[in-house]
Structure formats: structure tokens, C-alpha cells
N, C-alpha and C positions, 0 to 999 in steps of 0.2 A: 691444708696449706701449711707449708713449714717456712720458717724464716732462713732466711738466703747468710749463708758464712761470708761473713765480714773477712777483710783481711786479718783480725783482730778481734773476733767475736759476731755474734750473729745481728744482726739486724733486722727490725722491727716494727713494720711499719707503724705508723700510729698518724692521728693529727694532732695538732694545739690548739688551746681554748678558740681561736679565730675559726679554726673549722680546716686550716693549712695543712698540706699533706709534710711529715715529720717521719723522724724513726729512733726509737731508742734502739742502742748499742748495749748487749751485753755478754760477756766475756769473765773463765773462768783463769785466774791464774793464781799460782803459789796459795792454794789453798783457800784460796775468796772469789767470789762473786761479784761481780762489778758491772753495774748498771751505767750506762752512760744515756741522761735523757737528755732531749734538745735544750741548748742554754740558755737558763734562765726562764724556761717556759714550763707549764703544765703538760704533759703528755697523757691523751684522751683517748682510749680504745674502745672500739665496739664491739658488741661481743663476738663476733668472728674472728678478730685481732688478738683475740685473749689467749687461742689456743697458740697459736706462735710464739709468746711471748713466755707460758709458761712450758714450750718445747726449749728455746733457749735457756730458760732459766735452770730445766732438768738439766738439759745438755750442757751447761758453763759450769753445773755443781759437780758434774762428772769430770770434766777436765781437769776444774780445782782441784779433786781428787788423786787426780793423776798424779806422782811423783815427777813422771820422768813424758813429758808428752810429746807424741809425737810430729815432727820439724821434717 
């Protein structure tokens, strides 16, 4: 399972401490990595959730990378 592109980076499903369905946002730009988690909440994965998250997180350090990406 891979996490779904964001208009803005990929998204992630997860829940919060309550047990609530949630999703961290992340996104690589102008050379950083940027995690967006539900506000002000814990974001809780299961271990099947983990592989998404760290496909996003390959794929946003790769963009980072990018100089010039493509629009």
C-alpha cells in the first residue's frame, strides 16, 4: 500500500491517541522535509501504516532534492 499524493505532499493515513481515523501530511520542498501531523494531536501507526509513511518520507527527500521539480 503506498500513500495517496496530496495536492501538496503525500498523505498518510494514521489515527490519534482516541483511536480517530487522521493523516499526516508530508512533503518535500526547497531542500527539507516537512511533516505535517494532525493539530495538536499524537499521530499513532500501526505497523502496516509504517510502510507508507516511510515511502513518503523516501519520496519527499527526493523531491527535496530536486532543484527544479516538476509542475
Amino acid at each position: 500500500m503506498r500513500s495517496t499524493q496530496a495536492r501538496r505532499g503525500y498523505r498518510v493515513p494514521c489515527r490519534d491517541i482516541g483511536g480517530r481515523k487522521r493523516e499526516v501530511i508530508v512533503f518535500g520542498e526547497a531542500g527539507r522535509v516537512v511533516l505535517t501531523a494532525p493539530p495538536g494531536e499524537t499521530a499513532v501507526f500501526a505497523p502496516l501504516e509504517v510502510g507508507p509513511l516511510r515511502a513518503a518520507l523516501r519520496d519527499a527527500a527526493i523531491e527535496a532534492a530536486d532543484p527544479e521539480p516538476e509542475r
